[in-house]
C-alpha positions in Angstrom: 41.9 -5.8 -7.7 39.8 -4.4 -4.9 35.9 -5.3 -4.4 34.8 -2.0 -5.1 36.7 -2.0 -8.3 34.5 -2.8 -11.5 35.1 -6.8 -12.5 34.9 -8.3 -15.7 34.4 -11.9 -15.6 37.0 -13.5 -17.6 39.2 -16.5 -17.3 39.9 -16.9 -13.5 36.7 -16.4 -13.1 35.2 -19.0 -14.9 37.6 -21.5 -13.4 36.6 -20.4 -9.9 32.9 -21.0 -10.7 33.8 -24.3 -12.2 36.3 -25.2 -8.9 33.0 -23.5 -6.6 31.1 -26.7 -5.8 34.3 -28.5 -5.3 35.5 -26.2 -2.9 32.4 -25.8 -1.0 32.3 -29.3 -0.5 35.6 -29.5 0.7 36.5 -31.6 -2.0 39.0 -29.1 -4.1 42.4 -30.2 -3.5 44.8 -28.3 -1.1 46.9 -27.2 -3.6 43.9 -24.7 -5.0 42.2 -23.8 -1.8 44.3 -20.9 -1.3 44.0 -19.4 -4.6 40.3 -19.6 -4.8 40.3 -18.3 -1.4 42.4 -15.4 -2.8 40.1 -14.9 -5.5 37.2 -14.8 -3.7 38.6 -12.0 -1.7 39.1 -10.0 -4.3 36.2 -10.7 -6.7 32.7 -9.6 -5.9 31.0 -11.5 -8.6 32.4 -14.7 -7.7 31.8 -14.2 -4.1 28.8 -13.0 -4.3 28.1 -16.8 -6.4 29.7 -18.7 -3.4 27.4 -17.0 -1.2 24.3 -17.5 -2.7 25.6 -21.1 -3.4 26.4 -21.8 0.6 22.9 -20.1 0.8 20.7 -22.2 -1.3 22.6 -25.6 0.2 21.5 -24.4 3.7 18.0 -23.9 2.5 18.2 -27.0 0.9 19.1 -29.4 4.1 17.1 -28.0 6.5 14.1 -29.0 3.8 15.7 -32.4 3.4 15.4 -33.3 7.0 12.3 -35.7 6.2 13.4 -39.5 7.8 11.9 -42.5 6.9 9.6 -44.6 8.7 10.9 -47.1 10.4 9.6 -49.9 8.7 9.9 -48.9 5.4 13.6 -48.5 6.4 13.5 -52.3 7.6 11.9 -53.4 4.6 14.9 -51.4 2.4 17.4 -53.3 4.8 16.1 -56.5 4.2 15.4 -56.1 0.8 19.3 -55.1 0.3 20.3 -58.5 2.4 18.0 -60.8 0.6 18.0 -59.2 -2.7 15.1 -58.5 -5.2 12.0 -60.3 -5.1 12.8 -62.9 -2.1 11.7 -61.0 1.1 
């Protein structure tokens, strides 16, 4: 099926979108990489998903870029040495 073709989502769909974190993460295992790579080739809707997916997570992390200060990240270290309530 061609991208300009008109695409019903269906099964193969739905298992891509379920697989789509996974494989963005580079956590989906090798054996299904290529297929959803096929898929997403060929399937507007579902790349069209993975791209506003890969979009959002690059928005996300450069707002998450806030670092602790440096003493609250000492008092966190010795807290998980010593334990609760003993520092």
């Amino acid at each position: 099926m061609s991208r300009e073709t008109k695409h019903a989502c269906g099964d193969e769909c739905q298992e891509a979108l379920t697989q789509l974190e996974a494989f963005l993460d580079g956590e989906l295992p090798t054996t299904k990489v290529e297929s959803m790579r096929h898929h997403l080739q060929e399937c507007y809707p579902c790349t069209d998903r993975a791209s506003f997916e890969e979009q959002l997570r690059s928005i996300v992390r450069r707002g998450c870029a806030d670092v602790a200060p440096a003493h609250l990240v000492d008092r966190i270290r010795e807290h998980l040495v010593t334990g609760p309530g003993e520092a």
